[in-house]
C-alpha positions as CSV (number, residue, x, y, z in Angstrom):
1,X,-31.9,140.1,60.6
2,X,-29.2,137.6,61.5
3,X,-27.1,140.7,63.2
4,X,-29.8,141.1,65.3
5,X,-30.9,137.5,66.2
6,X,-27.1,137.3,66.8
7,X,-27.0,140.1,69.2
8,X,-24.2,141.6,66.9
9,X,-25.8,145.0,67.0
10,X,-26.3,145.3,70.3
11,X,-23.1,144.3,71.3
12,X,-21.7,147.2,69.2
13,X,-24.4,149.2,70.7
14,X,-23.3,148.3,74.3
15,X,-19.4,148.5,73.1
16,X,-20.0,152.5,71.8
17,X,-21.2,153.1,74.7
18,X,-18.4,151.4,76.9
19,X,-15.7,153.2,75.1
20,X,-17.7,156.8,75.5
21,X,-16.7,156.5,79.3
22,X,-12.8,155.8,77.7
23,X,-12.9,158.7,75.3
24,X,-11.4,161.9,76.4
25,X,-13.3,164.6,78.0
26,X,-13.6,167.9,76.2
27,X,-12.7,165.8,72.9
28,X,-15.8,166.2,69.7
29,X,-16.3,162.3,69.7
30,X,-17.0,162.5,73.5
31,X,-19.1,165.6,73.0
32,X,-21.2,163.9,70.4
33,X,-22.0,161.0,72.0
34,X,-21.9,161.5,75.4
35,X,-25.5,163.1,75.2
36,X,-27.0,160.2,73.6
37,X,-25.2,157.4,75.1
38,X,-28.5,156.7,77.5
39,X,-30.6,156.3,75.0
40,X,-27.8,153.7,72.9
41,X,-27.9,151.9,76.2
42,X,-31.6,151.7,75.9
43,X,-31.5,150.4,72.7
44,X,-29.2,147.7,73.0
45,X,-30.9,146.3,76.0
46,X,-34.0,146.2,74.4
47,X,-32.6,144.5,71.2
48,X,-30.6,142.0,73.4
49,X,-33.5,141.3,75.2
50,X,-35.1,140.5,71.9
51,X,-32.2,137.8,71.4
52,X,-32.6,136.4,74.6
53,X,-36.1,135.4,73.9
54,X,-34.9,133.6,70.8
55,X,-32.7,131.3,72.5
56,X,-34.2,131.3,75.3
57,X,-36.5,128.9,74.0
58,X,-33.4,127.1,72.1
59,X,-31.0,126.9,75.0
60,X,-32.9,127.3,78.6
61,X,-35.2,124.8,77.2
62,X,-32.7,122.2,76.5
63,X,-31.0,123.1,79.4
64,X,-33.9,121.8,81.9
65,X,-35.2,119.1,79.6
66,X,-32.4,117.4,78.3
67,X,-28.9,118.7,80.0
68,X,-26.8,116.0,78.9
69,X,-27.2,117.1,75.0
70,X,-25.2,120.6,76.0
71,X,-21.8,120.8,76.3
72,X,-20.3,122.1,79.3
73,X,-19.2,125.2,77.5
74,X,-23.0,125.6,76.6
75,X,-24.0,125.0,80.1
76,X,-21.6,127.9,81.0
77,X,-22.8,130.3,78.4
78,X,-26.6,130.0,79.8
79,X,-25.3,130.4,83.1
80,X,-23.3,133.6,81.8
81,X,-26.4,135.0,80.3
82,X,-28.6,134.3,83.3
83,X,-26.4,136.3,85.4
84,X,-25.7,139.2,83.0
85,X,-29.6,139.1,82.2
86,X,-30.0,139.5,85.4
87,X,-27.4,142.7,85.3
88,X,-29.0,143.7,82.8
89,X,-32.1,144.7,84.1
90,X,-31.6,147.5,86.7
91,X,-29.0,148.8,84.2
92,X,-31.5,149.3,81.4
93,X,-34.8,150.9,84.8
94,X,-31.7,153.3,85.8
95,X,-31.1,154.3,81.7
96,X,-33.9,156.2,81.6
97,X,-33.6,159.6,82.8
98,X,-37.1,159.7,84.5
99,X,-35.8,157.3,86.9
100,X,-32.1,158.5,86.9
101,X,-33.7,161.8,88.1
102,X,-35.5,159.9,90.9
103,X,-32.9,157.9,92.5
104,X,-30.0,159.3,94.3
105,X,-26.9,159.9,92.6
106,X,-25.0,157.3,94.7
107,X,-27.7,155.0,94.6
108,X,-27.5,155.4,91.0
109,X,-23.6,154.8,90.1
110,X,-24.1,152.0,92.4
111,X,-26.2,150.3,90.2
112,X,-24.4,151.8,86.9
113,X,-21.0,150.0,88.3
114,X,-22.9,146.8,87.4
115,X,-22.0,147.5,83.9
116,X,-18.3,146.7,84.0
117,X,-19.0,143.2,84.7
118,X,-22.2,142.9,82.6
119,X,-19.6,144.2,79.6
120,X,-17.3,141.8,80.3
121,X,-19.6,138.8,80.8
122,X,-20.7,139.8,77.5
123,X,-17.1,138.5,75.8
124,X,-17.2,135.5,78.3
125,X,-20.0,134.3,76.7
126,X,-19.2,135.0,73.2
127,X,-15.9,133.2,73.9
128,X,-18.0,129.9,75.7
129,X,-20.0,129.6,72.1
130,X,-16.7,130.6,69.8
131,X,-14.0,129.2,71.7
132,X,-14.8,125.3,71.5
133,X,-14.7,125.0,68.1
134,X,-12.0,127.1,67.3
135,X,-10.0,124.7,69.9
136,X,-11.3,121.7,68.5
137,X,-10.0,122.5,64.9
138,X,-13.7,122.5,63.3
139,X,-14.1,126.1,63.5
140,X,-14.2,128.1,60.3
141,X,-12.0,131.5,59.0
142,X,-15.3,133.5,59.9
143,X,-15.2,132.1,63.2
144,X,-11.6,132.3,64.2
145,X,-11.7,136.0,62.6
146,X,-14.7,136.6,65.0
147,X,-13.0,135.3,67.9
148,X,-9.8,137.6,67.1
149,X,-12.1,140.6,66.7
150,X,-13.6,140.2,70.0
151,X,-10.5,139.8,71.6
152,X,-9.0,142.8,70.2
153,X,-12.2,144.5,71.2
154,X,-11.9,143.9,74.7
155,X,-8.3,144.1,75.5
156,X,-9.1,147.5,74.2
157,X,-11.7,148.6,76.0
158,X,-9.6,147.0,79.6
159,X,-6.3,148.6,78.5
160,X,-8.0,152.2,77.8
161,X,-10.1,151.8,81.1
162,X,-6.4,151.3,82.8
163,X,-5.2,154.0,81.5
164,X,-8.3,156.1,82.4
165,X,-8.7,155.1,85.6
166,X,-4.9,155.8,86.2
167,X,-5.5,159.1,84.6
168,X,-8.1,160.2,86.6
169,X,-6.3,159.1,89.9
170,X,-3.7,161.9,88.5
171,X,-6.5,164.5,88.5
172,X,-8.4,164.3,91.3
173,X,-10.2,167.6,89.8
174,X,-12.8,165.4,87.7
175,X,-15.9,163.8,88.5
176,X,-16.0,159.9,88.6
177,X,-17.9,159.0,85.3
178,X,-19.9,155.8,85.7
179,X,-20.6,153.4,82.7
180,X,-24.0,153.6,81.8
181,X,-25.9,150.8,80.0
């Protein structure tokens, strides 16, 4: 229960299907996941939307009753999640294929482009709520391991979308592929 409450498996939810758009075309990984990465997408929005309304009442509360209890980097990490909630939305309407089917396909990647930032707004706020203690010396080995994790995570995921991106500027051949959350 606590990876959920944490938003742990929806992170790794939203991080599988991050790296799909990374993997190779024509490789098996990308040919078994590919088909399904909607429906991850799906899923991790709804479970993250789960976590939001537990904090929510934690954070957002505090937030507009009594401000000068949260630290700056908390205030920050609200204001993260606000906007990535915000992202969030139209990327979880547009996962479903019903609607992908209705819009049109630029209108479509438009809104799927949203998920590069929403990805990385993710770490940003992770690194608000893990960063402060870890700088402040009270952090723990879990937390410090955590915040080395995520790092390593997404340097990844930026250095293989480099390199994909480059890659595909070599080979104008294949179709853009848009992230889809």
């Amino acid at each position: 229960m606590i990876l959920i409450q944490k938003n742990v498996i929806a992170f790794g939810l939203f991080t599988v299907v991050m790296f799909i758009g990374v993997l190779k075309k024509g490789s098996k990984l990308h040919g078994y996941l590919m088909p399904v990465r909607a429906e991850l997408s799906i899923v991790a929005c709804l479970l993250s939307l789960g976590h939001v309304v537990v904090f929510v009442q934690t954070y957002y509360l505090r937030m507009t009753m009594r401000p000068e209890v949260m630290s700056s980097y908390q205030i920050a990490a609200v204001v993260c999640s606000a906007i990535f909630l915000v992202l969030m939305v139209p990327l979880l309407v547009t996962s479903f294929k019903r609607v992908h089917h209705l819009m049109a396909a630029r209108s479509w990647k438009a809104v799927q482009f949203l998920a590069y930032p929403f990805y990385l707004l993710l770490f940003v706020h992770i690194f608000l709520f893990l960063v402060p203690p870890l700088a402040s010396g009270t952090s723990s080995l879990s937390t410090m391991v955590n915040v080395g994790a995520y790092a390593v995570v997404c340097l990844a995921y930026i250095v293989l979308r480099l390199v994909r991106k480059r890659d595909k500027s070599n080979t104008k051949d294949e179709p853009r592929e848009t992230a889809s959350l």
